[in-house]
C-alpha positions as CSV (number, residue, x, y, z in Angstrom):
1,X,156.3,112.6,110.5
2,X,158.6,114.9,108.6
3,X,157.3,116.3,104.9
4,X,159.7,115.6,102.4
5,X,159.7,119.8,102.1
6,X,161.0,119.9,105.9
7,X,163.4,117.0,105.0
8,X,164.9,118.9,102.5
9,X,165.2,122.3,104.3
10,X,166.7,120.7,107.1
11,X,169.4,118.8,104.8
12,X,170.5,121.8,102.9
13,X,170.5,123.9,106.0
14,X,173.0,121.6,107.6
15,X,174.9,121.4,104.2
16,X,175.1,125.7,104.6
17,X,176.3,125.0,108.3
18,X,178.6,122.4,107.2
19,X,180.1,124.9,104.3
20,X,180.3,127.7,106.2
21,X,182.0,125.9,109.0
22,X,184.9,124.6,106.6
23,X,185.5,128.3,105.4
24,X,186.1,129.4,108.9
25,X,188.4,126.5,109.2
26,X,190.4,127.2,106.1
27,X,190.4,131.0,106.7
28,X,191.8,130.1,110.1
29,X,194.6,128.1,109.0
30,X,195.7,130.7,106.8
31,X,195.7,133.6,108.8
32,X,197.8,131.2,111.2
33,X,200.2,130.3,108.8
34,X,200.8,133.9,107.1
35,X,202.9,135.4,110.6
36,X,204.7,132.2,110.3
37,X,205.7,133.4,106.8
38,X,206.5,136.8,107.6
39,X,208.7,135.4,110.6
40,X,210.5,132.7,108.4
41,X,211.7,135.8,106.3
42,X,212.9,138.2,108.7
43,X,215.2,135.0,109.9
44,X,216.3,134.5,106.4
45,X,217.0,138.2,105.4
């Protein structure tokens, strides 16, 4: 049987993995969208 202290380790743990793993995501998607900026402006000027 799992403590209630183990329970809680083991949520917030996976609540840090599941944070951490949406800021990858997000820092990602920007640093894919900013050459996509810089390439719609060359076109443009």
């Amino acid at each position: 049987m799992i403590s209630e202290w183990m329970r809680i380790m083991l949520d917030e743990m996976a609540r840090k993995k599941a944070e951490a793993e949406a800021a990858r995501l997000e820092r990602d998607r920007r640093l894919e969208e900013r050459p996509q900026r810089r390439d719609e402006q060359r076109s443009k000027g």
